[in-house]
C-alpha positions as CSV (number, residue, x, y, z in Angstrom):
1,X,94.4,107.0,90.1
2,X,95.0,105.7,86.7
3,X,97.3,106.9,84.2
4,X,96.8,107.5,80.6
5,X,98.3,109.3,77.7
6,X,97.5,111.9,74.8
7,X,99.4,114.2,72.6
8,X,99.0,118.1,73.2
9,X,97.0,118.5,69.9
10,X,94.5,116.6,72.0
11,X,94.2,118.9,75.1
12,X,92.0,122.0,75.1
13,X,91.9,124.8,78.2
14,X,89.3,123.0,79.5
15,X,89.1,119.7,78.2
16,X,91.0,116.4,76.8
17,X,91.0,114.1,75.0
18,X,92.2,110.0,75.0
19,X,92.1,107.9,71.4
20,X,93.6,104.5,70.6
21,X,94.1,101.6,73.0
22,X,93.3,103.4,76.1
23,X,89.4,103.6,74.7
24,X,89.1,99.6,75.1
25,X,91.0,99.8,78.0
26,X,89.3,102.2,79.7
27,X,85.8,101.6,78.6
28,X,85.8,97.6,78.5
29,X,88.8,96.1,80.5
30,X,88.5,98.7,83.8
31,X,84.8,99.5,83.2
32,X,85.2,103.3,84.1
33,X,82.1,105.5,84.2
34,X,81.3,109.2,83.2
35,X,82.5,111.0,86.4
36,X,85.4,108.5,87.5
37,X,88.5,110.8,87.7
38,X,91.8,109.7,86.2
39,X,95.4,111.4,85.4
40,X,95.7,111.8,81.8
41,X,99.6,113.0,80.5
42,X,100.9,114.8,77.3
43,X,103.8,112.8,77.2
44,X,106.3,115.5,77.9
45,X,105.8,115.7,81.7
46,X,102.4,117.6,82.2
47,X,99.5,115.1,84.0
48,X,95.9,116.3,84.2
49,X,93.6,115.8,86.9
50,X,90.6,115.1,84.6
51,X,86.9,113.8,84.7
52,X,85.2,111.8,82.4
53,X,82.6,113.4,80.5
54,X,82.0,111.3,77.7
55,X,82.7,107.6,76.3
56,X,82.5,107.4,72.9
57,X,83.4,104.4,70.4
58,X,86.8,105.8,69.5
59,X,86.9,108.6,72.4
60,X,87.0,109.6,75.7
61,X,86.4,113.0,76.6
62,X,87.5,114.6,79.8
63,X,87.1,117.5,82.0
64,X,89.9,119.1,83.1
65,X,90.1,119.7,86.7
66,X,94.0,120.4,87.4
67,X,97.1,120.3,86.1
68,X,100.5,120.1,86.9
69,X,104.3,119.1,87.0
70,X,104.4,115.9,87.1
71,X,105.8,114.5,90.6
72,X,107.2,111.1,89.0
73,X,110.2,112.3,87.3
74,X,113.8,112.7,88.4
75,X,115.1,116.2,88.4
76,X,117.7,115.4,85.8
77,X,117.2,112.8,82.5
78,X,119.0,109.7,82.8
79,X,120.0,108.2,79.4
80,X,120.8,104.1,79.4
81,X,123.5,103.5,76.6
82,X,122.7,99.5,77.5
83,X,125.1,97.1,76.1
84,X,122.6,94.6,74.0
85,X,122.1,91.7,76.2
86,X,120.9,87.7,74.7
87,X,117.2,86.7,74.9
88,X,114.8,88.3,76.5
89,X,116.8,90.2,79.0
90,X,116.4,93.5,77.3
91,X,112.7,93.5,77.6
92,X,112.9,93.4,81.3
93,X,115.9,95.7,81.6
94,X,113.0,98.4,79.4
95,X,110.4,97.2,81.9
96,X,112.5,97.4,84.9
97,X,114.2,100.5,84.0
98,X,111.3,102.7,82.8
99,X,109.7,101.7,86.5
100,X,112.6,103.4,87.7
101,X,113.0,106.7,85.9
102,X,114.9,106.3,82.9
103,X,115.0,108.9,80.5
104,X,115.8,107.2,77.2
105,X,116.9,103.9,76.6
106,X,119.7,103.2,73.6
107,X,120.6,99.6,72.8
108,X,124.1,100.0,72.1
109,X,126.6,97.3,70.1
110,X,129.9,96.6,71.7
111,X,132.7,94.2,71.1
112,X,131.5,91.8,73.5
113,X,128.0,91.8,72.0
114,X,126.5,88.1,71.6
115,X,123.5,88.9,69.7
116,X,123.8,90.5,66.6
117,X,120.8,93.0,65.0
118,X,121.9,93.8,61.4
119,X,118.6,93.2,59.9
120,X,116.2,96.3,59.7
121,X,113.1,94.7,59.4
122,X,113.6,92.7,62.5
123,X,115.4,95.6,64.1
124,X,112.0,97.4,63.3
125,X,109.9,94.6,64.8
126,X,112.0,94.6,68.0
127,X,112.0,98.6,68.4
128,X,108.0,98.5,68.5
129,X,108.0,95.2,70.8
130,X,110.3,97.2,72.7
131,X,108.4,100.9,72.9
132,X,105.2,99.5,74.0
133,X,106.9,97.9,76.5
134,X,107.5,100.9,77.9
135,X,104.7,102.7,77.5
136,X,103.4,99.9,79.6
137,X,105.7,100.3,82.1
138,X,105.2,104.2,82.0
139,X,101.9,103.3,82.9
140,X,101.8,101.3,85.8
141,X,104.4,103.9,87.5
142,X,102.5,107.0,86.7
143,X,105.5,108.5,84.7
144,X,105.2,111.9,83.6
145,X,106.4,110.7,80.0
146,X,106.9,107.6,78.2
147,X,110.9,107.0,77.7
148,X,112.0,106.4,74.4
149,X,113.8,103.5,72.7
150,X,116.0,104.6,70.2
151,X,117.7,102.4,67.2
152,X,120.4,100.5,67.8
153,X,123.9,102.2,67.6
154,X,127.5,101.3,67.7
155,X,129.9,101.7,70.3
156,X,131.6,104.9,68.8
157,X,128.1,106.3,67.6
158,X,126.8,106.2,71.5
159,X,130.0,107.7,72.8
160,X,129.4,110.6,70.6
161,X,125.5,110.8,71.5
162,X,126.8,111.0,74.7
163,X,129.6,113.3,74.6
164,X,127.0,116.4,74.3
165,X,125.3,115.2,77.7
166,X,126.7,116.8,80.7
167,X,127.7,113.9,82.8
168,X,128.7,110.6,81.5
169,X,128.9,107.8,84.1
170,X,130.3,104.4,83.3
171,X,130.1,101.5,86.2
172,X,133.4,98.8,85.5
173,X,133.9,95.7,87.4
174,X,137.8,96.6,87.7
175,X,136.6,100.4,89.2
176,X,138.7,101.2,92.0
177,X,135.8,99.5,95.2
178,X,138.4,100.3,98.0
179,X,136.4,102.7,100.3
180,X,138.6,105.6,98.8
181,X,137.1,104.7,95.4
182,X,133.5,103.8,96.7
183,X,133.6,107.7,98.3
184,X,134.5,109.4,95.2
185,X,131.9,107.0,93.5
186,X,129.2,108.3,95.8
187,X,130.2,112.4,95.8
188,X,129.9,112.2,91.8
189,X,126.7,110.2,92.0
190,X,125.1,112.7,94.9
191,X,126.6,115.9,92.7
192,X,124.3,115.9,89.6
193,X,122.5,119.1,89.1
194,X,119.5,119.1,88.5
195,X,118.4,119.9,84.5
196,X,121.6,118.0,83.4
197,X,121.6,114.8,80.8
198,X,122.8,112.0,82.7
199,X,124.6,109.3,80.1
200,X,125.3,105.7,81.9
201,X,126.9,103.2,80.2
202,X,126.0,99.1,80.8
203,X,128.0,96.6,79.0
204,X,126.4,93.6,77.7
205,X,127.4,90.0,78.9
206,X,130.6,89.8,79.8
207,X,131.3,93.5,80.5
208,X,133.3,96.3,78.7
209,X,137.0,95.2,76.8
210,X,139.3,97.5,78.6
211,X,139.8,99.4,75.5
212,X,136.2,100.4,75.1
213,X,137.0,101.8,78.6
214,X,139.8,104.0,77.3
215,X,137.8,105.4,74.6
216,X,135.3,106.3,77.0
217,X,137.5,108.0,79.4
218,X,138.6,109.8,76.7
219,X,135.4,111.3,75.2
220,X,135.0,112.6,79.0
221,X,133.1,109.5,80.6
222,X,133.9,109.0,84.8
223,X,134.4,105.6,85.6
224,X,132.5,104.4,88.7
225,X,132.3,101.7,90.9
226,X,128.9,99.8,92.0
227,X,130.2,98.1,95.0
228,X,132.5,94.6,95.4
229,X,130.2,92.4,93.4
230,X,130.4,91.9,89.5
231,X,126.4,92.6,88.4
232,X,124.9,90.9,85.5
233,X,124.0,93.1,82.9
234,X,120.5,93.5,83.6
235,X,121.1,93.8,87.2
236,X,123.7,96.6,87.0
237,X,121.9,99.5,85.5
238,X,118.6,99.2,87.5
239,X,121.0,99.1,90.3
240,X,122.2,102.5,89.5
241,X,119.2,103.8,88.1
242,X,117.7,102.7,91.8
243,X,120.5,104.7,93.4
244,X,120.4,108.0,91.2
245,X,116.7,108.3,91.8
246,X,116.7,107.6,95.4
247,X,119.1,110.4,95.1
248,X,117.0,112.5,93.0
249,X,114.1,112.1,94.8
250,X,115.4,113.3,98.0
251,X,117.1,116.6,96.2
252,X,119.5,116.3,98.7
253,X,122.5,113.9,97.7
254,X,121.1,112.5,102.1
255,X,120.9,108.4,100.6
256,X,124.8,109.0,99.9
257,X,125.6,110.9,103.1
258,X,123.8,108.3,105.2
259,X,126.2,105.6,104.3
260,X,129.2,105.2,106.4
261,X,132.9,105.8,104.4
């Protein structure tokens, strides 16, 4: 069924409301009629079974028929602290990402940063580019809410964001990925309670410096290991965002337990 948004100043007890884009799109570009059901969201993890009652020019009125949790989130909110990445990569790592469950997405500057943002208007431009990308992406994955992109931040500015989230997980190529270190990797990764604020950490091209490391471990970050091979940036934290909501979605920690150590 198809997914679309509204805010909660839009939803009555027994009707809602849809304004915006998703008029065109649902009236012109999927043709729906008055009766077709659809999934319309608040945003903040409520969907609605509804029934369309009305098409208007600039609205579309539904009936409400159910509501409910919605099924498509992980139990805990995972927050990417991505290292900014060159090109284009960052619009896929959003895409790919939001698909997968993220929370929040922050674009963060580190020392081995290639591309450099320090102008606000095109910091501006990007940051919308960027949101509607995922509001896109929360889309075609029936998401329960559309994950935010927040402003770039430096490296010190994310590790305090981060330090008031409950776990903080940072994947390093020079992680201990000896069996030992691959089993302690999984018990942390298959031990998140559910409810917490999950911070991961990707670095950029070229990885972390050592010392950003540190300063993590420091502020309270775990150092984890994803396995023998060195992951490009944008390969990295979809990786572990695949693995953290496989693990989610089984409620269980079973993915981890299924793999030999």
């Amino acid at each position: 069924m198809y997914h679309f948004y509204t805010e909660k100043a839009n939803i009555s007890e027994k009707s809602i409301s849809v304004f915006g884009e998703d008029v065109n799109h649902i009236k012109n570009v999927l043709r729906m009629k008055e009766g077709e059901e659809i999934i319309i969201c608040d945003s903040d993890g409520t969907d609605y079974h509804s029934k369309i009652v009305s098409l208007g020019k600039d609205e579309v009125v539904a009936e409400i028929i159910s509501s409910g949790i919605s099924e498509a989130e992980m139990p805990f909110r995972v927050h990417l602290f991505q290292g900014l990445p060159k090109k284009d990569k960052m619009e896929m790592i959003i895409q790919k990402s939001v698909e997968l469950g993220v929370y929040e997405i922050i674009p963060v500057m580190t020392k081995r940063v290639i591309v450099k943002i320090d102008d606000k208007k095109k910091e501006e431009a990007k940051l919308k580019r960027w949101q509607a990308i995922s509001e896109s992406a929360a889309k075609q994955s029936g998401r329960g809410i559309i994950p935010e992109v927040a402003g770039c931040m430096s490296f010190k500015e994310a590790l305090d964001v981060a330090s008031k989230m409950n776990i903080v997980f940072i994947p390093y190529e020079n992680a201990d990925s000896s069996p030992k270190g691959m089993k302690a990797s999984r018990e942390l990764l298959s031990n998140i309670p559910k409810g917490s604020d999950v911070a991961v950490f990707i670095g950029p091209e070229g990885g972390f410096e050592p010392t950003e490391v540190e300063e993590a471990v420091k502020s309270g970050a775990q150092v984890i290991s994803l396995g023998k091979r060195i992951l490009r940036t944008e390969t990295a934290g979809m990786m572990l965002l695949s693995v953290i909501g496989f693990i989610g979605d089984n409620g269980d920690g079973s993915f981890c337990h299924q793999i030999p150590t």
